[in-house]
N, C-alpha and C positions, 0 to 999 in steps of 0.2 A: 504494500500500500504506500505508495510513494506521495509525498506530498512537493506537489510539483510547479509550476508557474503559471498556468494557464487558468483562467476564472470560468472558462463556461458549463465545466461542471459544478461549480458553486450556486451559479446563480438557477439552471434548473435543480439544484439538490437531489440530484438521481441516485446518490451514491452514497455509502459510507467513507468512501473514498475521501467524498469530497476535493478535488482537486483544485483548489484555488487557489491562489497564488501564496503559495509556500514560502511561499516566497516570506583760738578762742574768740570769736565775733557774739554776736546773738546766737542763744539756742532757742531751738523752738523743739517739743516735745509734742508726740500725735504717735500717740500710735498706731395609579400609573396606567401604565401598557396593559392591553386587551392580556388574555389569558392565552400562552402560547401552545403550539400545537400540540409539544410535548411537554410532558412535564420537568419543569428545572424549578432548582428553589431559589427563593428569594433573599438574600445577605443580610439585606439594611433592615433596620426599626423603620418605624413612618413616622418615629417622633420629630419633631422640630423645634430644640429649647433653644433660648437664647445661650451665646455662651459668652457674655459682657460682663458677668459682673464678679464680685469676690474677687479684688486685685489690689488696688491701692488703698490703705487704711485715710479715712477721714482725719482732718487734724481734729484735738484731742486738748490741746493744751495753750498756754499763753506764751511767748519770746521770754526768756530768760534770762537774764543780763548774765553778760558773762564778766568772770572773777581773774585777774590780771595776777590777785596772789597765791590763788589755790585753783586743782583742778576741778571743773565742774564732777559734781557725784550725780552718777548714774544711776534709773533702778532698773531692777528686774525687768528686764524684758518691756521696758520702755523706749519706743524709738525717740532720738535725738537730731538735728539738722543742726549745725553750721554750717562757718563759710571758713575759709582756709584760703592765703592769700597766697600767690605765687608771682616770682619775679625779683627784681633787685628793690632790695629795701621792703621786703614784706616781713610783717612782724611774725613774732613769734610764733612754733606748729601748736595745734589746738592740745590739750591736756584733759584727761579725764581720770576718775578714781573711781570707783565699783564695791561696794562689801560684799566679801564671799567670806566662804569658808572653808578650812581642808576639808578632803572628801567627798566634796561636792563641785562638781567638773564645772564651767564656765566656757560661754561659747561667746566671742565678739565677732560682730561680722559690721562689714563696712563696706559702703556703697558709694559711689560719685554719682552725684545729680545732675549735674553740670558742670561747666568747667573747660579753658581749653584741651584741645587733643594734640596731644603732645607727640609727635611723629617719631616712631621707632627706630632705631639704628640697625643698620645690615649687618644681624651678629654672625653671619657667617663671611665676611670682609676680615682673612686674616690681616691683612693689612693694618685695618682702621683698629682692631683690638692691640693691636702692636702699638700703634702712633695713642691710643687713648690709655696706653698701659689699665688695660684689664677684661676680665674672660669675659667670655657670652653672656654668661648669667647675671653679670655685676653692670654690664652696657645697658644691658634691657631693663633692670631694675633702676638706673638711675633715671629712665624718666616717665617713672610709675609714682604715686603717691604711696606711704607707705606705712605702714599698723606699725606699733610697737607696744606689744605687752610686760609689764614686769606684774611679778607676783614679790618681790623683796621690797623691804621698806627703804629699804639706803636707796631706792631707783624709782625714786616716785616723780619723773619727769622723764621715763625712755626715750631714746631716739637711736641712732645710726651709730653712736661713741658711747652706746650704757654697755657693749660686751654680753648680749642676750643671746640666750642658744637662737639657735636659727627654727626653734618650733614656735616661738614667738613670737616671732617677725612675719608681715604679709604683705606683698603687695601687691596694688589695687590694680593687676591684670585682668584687661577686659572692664575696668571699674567697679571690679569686687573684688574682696579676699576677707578669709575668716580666722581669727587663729583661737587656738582651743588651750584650757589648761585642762587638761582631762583627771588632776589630781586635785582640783583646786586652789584657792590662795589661800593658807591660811591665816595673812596678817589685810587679806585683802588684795586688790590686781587695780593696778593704776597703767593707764592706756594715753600714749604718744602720737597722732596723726602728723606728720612731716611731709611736707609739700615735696616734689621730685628734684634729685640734688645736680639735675642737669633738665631745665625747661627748656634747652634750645633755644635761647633768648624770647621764647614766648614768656606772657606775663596775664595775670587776671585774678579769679578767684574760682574755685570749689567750694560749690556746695554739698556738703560732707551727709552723709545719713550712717547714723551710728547705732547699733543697738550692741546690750547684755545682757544674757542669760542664763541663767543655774536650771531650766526646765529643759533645755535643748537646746540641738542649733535650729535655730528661725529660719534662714538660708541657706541655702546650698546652691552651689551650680553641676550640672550634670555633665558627667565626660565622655557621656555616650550620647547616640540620634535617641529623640523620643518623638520626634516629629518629621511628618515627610510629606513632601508635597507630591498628588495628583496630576494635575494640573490647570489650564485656565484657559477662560476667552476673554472676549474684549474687555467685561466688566466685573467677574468674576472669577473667585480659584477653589481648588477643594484640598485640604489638608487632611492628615490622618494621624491619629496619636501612636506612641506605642501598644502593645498585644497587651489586655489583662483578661482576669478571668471577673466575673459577676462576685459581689457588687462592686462597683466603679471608682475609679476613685475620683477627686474631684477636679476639675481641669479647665484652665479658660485658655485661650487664642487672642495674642497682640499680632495685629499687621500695621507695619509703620512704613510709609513710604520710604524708600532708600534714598531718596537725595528731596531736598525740600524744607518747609521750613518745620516738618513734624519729623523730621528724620533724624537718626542721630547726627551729632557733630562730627564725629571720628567712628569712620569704620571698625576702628581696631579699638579704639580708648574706652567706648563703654557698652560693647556690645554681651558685657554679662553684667549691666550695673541694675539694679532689679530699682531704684528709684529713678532713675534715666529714662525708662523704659515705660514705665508705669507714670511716670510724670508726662510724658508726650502722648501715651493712650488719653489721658484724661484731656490732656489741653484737644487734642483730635473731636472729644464727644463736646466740649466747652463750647468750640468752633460749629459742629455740628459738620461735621466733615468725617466723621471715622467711619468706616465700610460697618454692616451691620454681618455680624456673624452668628449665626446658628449651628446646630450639633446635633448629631446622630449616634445611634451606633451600627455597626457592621461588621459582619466577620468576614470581609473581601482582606485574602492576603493572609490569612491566619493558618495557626496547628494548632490544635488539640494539647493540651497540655497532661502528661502524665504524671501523675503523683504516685510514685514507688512506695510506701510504707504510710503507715498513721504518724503525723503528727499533728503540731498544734500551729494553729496562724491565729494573727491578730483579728479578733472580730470586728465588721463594720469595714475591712478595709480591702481594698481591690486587690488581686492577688495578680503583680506582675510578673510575665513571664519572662523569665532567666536566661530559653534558649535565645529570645530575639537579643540579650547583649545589652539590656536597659537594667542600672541596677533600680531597685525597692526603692520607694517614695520614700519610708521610713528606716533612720537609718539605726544600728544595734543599741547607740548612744544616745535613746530619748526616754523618755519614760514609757516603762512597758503598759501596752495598751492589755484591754482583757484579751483573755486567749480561749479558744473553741478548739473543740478536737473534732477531726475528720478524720473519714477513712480514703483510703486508696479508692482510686477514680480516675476515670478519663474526664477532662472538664474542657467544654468549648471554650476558644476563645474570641474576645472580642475588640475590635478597635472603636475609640470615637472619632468620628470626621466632623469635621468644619467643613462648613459651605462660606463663605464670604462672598458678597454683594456690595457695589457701589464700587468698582474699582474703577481708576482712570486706564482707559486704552495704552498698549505701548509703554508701560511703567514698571518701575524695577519696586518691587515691596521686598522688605524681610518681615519674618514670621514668628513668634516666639513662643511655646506652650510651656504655662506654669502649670504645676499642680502643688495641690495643696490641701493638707491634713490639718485637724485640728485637735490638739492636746490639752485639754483642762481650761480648754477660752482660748489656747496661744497659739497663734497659725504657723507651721513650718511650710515653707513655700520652695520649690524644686525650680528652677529655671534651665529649660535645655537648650541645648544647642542649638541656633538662630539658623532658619531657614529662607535660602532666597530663591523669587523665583518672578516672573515676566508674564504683563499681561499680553494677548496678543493683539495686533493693530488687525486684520484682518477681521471681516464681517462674516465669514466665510466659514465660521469654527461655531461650533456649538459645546459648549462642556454638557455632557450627560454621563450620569453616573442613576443605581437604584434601577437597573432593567433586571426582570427578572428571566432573560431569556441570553441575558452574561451579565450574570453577576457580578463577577472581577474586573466588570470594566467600568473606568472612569476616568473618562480624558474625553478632550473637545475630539467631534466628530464632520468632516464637512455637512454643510448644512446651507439652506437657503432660507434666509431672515424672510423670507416671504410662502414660505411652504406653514402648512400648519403640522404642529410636534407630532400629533398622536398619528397622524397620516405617515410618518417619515418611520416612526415606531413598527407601527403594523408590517412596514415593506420589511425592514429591518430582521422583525422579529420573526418571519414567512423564512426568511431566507436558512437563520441560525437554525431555528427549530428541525426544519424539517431536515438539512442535512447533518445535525446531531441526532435525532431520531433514527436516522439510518446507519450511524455508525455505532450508536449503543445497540441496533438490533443485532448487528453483525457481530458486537464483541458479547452481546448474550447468548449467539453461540458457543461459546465459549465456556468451560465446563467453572466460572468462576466463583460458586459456593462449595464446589466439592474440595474437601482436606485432601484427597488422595491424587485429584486431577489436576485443581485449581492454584495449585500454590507456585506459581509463577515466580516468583519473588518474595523474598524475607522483606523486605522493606517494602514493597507498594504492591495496591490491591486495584482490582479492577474499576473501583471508585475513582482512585488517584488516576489511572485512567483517562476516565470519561473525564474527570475536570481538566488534565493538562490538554486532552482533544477539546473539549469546549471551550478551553483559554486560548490556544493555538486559532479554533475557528471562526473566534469574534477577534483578533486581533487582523486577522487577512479579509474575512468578509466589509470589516466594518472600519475601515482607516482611523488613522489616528492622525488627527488635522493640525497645521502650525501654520506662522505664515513661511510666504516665499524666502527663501533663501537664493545667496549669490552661489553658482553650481562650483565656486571656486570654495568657498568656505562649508562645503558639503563630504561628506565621507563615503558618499555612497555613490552610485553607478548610475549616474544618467538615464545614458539608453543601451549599456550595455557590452558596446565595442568594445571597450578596452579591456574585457574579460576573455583572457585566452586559455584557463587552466594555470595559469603560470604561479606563482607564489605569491599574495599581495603583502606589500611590508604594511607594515603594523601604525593605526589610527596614531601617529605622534603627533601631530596638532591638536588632537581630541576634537575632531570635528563632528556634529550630529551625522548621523543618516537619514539625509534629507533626501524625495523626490521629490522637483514639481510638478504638479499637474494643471499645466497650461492651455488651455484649449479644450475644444469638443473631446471626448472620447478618448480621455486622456488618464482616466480612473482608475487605479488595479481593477475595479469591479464597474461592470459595464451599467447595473444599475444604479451607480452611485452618480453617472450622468444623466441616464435617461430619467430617471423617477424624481432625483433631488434636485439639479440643474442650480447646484453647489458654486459653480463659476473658480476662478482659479485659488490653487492651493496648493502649500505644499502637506506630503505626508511624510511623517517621521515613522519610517519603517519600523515593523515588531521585531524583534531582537532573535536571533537567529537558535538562542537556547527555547524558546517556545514552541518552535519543531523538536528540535530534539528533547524535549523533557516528556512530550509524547513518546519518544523513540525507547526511553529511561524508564516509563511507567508504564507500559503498555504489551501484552503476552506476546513474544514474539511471532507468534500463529498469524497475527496482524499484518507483519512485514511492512512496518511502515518503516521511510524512507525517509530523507530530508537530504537537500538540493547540498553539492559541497560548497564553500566557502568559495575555494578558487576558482571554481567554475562557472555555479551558475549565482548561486546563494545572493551575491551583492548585489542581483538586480531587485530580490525582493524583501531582504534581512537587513537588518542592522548588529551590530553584535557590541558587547559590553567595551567601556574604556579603556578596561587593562585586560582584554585581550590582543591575543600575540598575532602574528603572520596568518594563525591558523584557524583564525575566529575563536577557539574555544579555550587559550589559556588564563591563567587566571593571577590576577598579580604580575601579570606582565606590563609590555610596553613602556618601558621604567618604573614600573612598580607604583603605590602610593605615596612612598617616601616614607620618613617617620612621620609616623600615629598620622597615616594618610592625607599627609599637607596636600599632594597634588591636588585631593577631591575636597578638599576645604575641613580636613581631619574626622570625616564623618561615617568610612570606611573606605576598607581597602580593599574589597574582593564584589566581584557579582556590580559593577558599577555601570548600570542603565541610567544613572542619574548623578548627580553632587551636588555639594552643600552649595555650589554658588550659584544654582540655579539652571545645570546645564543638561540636558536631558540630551542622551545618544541616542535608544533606541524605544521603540514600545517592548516594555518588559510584561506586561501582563502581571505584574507582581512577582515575576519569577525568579528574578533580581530578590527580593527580600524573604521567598519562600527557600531559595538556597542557602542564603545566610542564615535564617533560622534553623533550618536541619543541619548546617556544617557547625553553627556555634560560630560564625565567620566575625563576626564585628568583635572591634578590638576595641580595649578599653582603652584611651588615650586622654594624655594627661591635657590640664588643661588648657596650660597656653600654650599645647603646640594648637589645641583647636583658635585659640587668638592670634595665634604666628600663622595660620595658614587662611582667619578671613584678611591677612594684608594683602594674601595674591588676589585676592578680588578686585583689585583696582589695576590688574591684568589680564582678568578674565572677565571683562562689560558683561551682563548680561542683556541679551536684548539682540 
């Protein structure tokens, strides 16, 4: 069963086959579709909650003169704002003092509001470390703002020259850092903010957000993806969180324009400062400008999660999955919540999505998913790693996601602003149905309940199957729309010529897998002119592992096939980033670098997509179902994830 390049067995669906194309200042203190022919199930809930709010605390408190001879005292788990002056002749770094006690651990976490962004030095310039006498680590921290904790009473004014181990010390990479006594203080912990000891002749003020607390840490930033982008049309985009299991845990979605006057100031400077972030969402709703975001759930792109033995989890709390590489919302070091005993079980799982609405055409957003728990009143709030991504300029692109006839699909589809939806559906849905109906009849030949006949495979069943043929056959039936691209800035095969069998060297520009489709009858799929009259576009080819992960999950009694690489494959595949010459390596074509700087530190393996926004091939999700069955995502520290959003002002998106 060869899945091969030609559509006109697709669009009559004769076959199982299917043969389509296979192809110290003032403080202030605050704390659907018809029913298809055959039966397929539906992913999504049909809920639609808002998902705006539970993000920045209201102020709380009055300005608080600040004290010239003693450090401001802190309480519990009280946030604090100053300003913090930077430049020549700026006075003194801000002071604070905290009452703790031994035994009782202490979490500070500090955040930049605003503030200039102080442009990073090229620490890998042996040179430039030579001529500024000192290492990589000591370049880049001079011009970060910087924590300094003491727990001793002889050091009740820290800075750069108190001689503090280096657990104490934090800087505000990305516009966060948190440092922890995990033993507590027990004469008490007096806290040092220090402006950065090289501004680059820049000069201004920070405004500082400080909190302390003996309940937990409040803050944290995540060093793994928890969010990923879908994708988008002219006015909107759809996001996805990471995998949990029921009940949920709690989760909102910031989109901030990337350049503007709601954007951040510095790419690099506070792109993990959780009051930066949450200070520009709000001034967006003030203005009445912020895109309006809603939320679902879905299990498009999911595994099943196994629980090996009985143990105990925390009750009330969503229960995140391990193999997708996202660690627990909550971390070992908080107060332990109650606990429920389970047993051994196979448990669904499930993602939330964001839908965002009101977007401008042609615009670069990042994306930012908090989650947040709540302990005894005190919110702990997770911040992950910032996702960018493009609207399209094109009329021409429909985002559709929630068919129940491809579930796994959610990307803009060509489309004619003047066709009505449900009309475009029905052809749509005529098309899939019938030719997965004839291909699950052919594999229910197949002796696939029987223990003695049926066991094809230790790892995949005749389920796994039908889904990777049904993700394989809405990824070719059903294109997946972008705009026009220059055929120079494209990875992928035009019309065909320059495919002789021969070797092709390996995507090193990392350019998409663009066609476009110019003119009359120019569609992979002939009814996607006649019926839709979609006008021009380009398509971002399916990724060439969604033929072959049929080829992986499927009885080989099947014989299916898929086109080669060199041959024919690149008139109608696209294949992942960091594969090789040969389409299917992995961790090639220079690799991700460390903790996957190439892809914007967000992984290194299976990359149909990256953190800056760049989409190569339609993965069909196959991209993130690999990563979850390999364990593929790396844990990666966190500012190589901030050392690698600097290449984004080399990688435009758009």
């Amino acid at each position: 069963m060869a899945a091969s390049s030609t559509s006109s067995d697709t669009r009559r669906g004769t076959s199982a086959s299917s043969k389509s194309s296979a192809s110290v200042s003032s403080v202030t203190t605050h704390s659907g579709p018809s029913r298809p022919n055959f039966h397929l199930p539906t992913l999504t809930t049909a809920s639609d909650v808002s998902a705006n709010t539970g993000l920045a605390p209201q102020a709380s408190g009055m300005p608080v003169p600040a004290k010239d001879t003693q450090p401001y005292l802190l309480q519990d788990s009280i946030t604090v704002r100053s300003y913090l002056q930077v430049g020549p002749g700026a006075p003194a770094p801000l002071y604070y003092t905290f009452n703790s006690s031994a035994g009782k651990p202490v979490w500070v976490s500090m955040s930049l509001c605003s503030g200039p962004g102080i442009p990073p030095y090229n620490t890998s310039n042996s040179t430039l470390l030579d001529d500024m006498n000192m290492s990589a680590k000591e370049l880049r921290q001079s011009t970060l703002v910087g924590l300094f904790v003491s727990d001793q009473a002889d050091t009740q004014r820290p800075g750069p020259a108190s001689n503090l181990h280096s657990d104490h010390i934090g800087y505000a990479q990305g516009g966060w850092t948190q440092v922890s006594l995990p033993k507590g203080a027990q004469q008490g912990a007096w806290i040092g903010v220090w402006p950065p000891s090289d501004p680059r002749n820049l000069h201004g003020q920070y405004e500082v957000q400080l909190t302390a607390s003996t309940l937990g840490s409040l803050e944290d930033v995540a060093e793994t993806p928890g969010l990923y982008f879908d994708d988008s049309d002219r006015h909107s985009a759809l996001l996805t969180s990471f995998n949990y299991t029921a009940p949920p845990p709690n989760m909102s979605l910031i989109v901030l324009p990337t350049a503007g006057r709601f954007s951040l100031s510095s790419i690099t400077y506070f792109n993990s400062s959780f009051c930066r972030i949450f200070d520009l969402w709000d001034d967006m709703d003030k203005a009445q400008v912020r895109p309006a975001v809603n939320s679902s759930e879905t299990s498009r792109g999911t595994l099943d999660v196994q629980t090996r033995h009985d143990r105990q989890v925390p009750e009330n709390l969503g229960h995140i999955n391990d193999t997708a590489g996202v660690a627990p919302i909550v971390e070992a070091n908080l107060a332990e919540p109650a606990m429920v005993q389970i047993d051994a079980t196979t448990k669904a799982q499930v993602r939330k999505q964001f839908f965002v609405d009101g977007l401008d055409a042609g615009q670069n957003y990042t994306a930012y998913l908090v989650s947040s728990t709540n302990h005894s009143g005190v919110v702990h709030r997770r911040l992950y790693p910032a996702v960018k991504f493009v609207t399209k300029r094109t009329e021409n692109c429909r985002l559709m996601y929630n068919l129940a006839f491809c579930p796994e699909l959610a990307y803009a589809v060509p489309y004619n602003p003047s066709l009505d939806v449900n009309e475009a559906m029905q052809v749509l849905e005529q098309v899939v149905s019938s030719n997965y109906g004839n291909f699950s009849a052919t594999l229910d030949t197949f002796p696939c309940a029987s223990d003695k006949l049926g066991g094809y495979s230790s790892v995949t069943t005749c389920e796994d199957c039908r889904r990777a043929y049904q993700n394989w056959l809405c990824a070719v039936a059903i294109p997946r729309c972008t705009d026009l691209v220059d055929p120079a800035n494209s990875a992928a095969s035009q019309n065909g010529t320059e495919l002789q069998g021969l070797p092709m060297p390996p995507n090193a520009r990392l350019l998409p897998y663009v066609v476009n489709r110019v003119g009359p009858n120019s569609s992979r799929q002939a009814y996607i002119d006649q019926l839709f009259g979609a006008g021009d576009y380009g398509e971002l080819l399916p990724c060439l592992l969604t033929c072959e992960m049929v080829t992986r999950s499927c009885p080989p009694v099947l014989q299916w096939a898929c086109p080669r690489w060199t041959v024919t494959a690149q008139r109608d595949y696209g294949t992942f980033a960091d594969a090789d010459a040969s389409g299917f390596g992995v961790d090639e074509n220079g690799g991700g670098g460390p903790g996957g700087l190439r892809w914007g530190g967000a992984w290194s393996r299976y990359v149909a997509q990256d953190a800056f926004g760049h989409v190569y091939c339609n993965a069909m999700d196959v991209d993130r179902l690999l990563r979850q069955a390999s364990g593929a995502s790396a844990l990666v520290p966190r500012w190589w994830i901030a050392a690698g959003l600097a290449w984004a002002a080399l990688w435009i998106v758009g």
